[in-house]
C-alpha positions in Angstrom: 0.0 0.0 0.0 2.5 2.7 0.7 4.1 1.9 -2.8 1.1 3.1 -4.3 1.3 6.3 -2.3 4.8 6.8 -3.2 3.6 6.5 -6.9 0.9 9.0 -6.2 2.8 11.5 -4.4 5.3 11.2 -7.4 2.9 12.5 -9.8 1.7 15.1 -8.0 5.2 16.6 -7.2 5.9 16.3 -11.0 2.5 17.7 -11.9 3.1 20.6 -9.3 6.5 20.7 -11.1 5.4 20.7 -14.9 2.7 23.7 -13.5 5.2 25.9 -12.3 7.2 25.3 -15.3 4.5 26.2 -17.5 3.6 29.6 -15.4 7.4 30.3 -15.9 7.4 29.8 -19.3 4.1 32.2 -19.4 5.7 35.0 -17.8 9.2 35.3 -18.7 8.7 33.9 -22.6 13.1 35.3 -23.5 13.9 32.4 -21.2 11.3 29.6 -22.5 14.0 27.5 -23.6 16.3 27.5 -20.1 12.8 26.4 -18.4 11.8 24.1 -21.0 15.5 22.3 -20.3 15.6 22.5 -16.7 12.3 20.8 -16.9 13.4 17.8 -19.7 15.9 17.3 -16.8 13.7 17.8 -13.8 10.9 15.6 -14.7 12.7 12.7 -15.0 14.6 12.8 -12.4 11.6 13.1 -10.0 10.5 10.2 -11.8 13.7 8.0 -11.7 14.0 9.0 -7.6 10.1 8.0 -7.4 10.6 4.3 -9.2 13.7 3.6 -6.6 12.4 4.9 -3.6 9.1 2.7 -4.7 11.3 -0.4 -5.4 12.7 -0.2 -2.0 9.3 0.1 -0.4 7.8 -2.8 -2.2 11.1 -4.8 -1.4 10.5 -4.3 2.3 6.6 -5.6 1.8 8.2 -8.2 -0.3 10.1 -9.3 3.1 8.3 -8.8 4.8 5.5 -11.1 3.9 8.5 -14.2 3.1 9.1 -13.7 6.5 5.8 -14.2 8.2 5.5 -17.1 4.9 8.5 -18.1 6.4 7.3 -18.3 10.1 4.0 -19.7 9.4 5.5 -22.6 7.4 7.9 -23.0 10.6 4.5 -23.1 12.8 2.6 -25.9 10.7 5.9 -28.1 10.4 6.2 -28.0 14.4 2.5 -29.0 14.1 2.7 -31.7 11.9 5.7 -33.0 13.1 4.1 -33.2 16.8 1.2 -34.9 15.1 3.1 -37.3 13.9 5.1 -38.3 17.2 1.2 -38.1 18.8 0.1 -40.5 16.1 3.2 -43.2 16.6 2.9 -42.8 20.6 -0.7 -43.5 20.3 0.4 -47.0 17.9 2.9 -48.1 20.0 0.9 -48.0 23.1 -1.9 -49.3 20.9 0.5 -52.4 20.2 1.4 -52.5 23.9 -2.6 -53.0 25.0 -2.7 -55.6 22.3 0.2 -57.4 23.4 -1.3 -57.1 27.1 -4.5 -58.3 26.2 -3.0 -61.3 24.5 -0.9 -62.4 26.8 -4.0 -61.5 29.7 -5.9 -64.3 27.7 
């Protein structure tokens, strides 16, 4: 989620930025061309720092969510595995009361 308000918060500064551009443009036309090539750089700049600072962000989500993947995998494991030593107890004393009962008889 915060990616997606990096992206947005991207757009407006390089709206904001394109805006004042254009107002600059409007009222001093002798220097169109210096504004018009400040803002070819500008813009993508604000764009390139956007994408990277929205990579990181969507990295750390990334992790974040392998991590809890990570530590709920862990969890069901443990579970299963102490199913499974449940499930052979529970034979071996099954084989136990059978022997008893046999040799009872």
């Amino acid at each position: 989620m915060d990616s997606i308000k990096c992206k947005v918060w991207v757009t407006i500064i390089a709206t904001v930025v394109a805006v004042v551009f254009i107002i600059l443009n409007y009222f001093t036309e002798n220097l169109s061309r210096l504004w018009l090539s400040i803002e070819v750089i500008i813009l993508p700049s604000i764009y390139i720092i956007g994408s990277v600072i929205s990579e990181r962000i969507i990295k750390k989500e990334y992790d974040a969510q392998i991590s809890y993947i990570g530590e709920e995998t862990d969890k069901l494991t443990k579970k299963y595995l102490n199913q499974i030593v449940e499930i052979e107890r529970l034979k071996y004393d099954n084989d136990l009361l059978r022997e008893r009962l046999k040799n009872g008889k």
